[in-house]
Structures are given as structure tokens and as C-alpha cells.
C-alpha positions in Angstrom: 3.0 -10.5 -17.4 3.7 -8.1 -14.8 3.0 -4.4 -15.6 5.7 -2.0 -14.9 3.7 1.2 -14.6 2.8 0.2 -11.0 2.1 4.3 -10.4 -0.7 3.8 -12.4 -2.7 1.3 -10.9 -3.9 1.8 -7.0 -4.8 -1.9 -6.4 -1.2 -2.6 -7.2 0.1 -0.1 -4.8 -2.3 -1.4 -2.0 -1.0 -4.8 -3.0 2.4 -4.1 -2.2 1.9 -1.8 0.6 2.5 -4.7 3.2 6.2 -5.3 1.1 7.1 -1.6 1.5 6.0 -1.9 5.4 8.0 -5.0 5.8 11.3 -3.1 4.4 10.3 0.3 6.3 9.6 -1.6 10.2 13.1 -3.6 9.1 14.6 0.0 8.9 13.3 1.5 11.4 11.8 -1.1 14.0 11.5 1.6 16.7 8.4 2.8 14.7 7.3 -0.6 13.7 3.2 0.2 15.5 3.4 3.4 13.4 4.1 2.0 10.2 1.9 -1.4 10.4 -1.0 0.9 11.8 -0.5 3.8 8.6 -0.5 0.6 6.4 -3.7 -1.0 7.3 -5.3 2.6 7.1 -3.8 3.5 3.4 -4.5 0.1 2.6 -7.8 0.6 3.5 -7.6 3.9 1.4 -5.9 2.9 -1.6 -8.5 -0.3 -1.7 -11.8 2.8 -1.4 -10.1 4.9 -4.2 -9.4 1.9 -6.8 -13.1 1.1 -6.5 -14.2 4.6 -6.7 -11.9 4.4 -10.1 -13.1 1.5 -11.1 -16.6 2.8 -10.7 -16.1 5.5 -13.2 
């Protein structure tokens, strides 16, 4: 069962962070580098702050 309250859990946002990139490069593919290279770092961030939550 899939939980609908994505907004309050950061691994699922990291999770689908790579589908929202997909649909933003699609958009706007003159920015594609921008977008895939903000992803991987606000991946990286989102992963960082669901252990630090997870830790507490």
C-alpha cells in the first residue's frame, strides 16, 4: 500500500526526485545539465536529512 502523504516522508521525495527531473528536462531540455546536476545534489540532501530523522 502506497502512502499518499508523500510530503511527509523525505526518502519518498528523494525517491521520486529522478521522476520529477525526467518531466522537468522534458519541459525544459535547454536546462537539462542544470536540472540532472540540482537532482543528484538534493538527492544527496534529502537522503542526509531522512537519516538525520531517522536518527532521532
Amino acid at each position: 500500500m502506497h502512502d499518499p502523504h508523500i510530503w511527509f516522508d523525505v526518502a519518498l521525495w528523494a525517491e521520486i526526485l529522478p521522476f520529477i527531473t525526467d518531466e522537468l528536462i522534458a519541459y525544459d531540455i535547454e536546462h537539462m545539465d542544470a536540472y540532472a546536476d540540482n537532482s543528484i545534489k538534493y538527492q544527496k540532501e534529502l537522503l542526509e536529512l531522512d537519516s538525520w530523522v531517522l536518527s532521532r
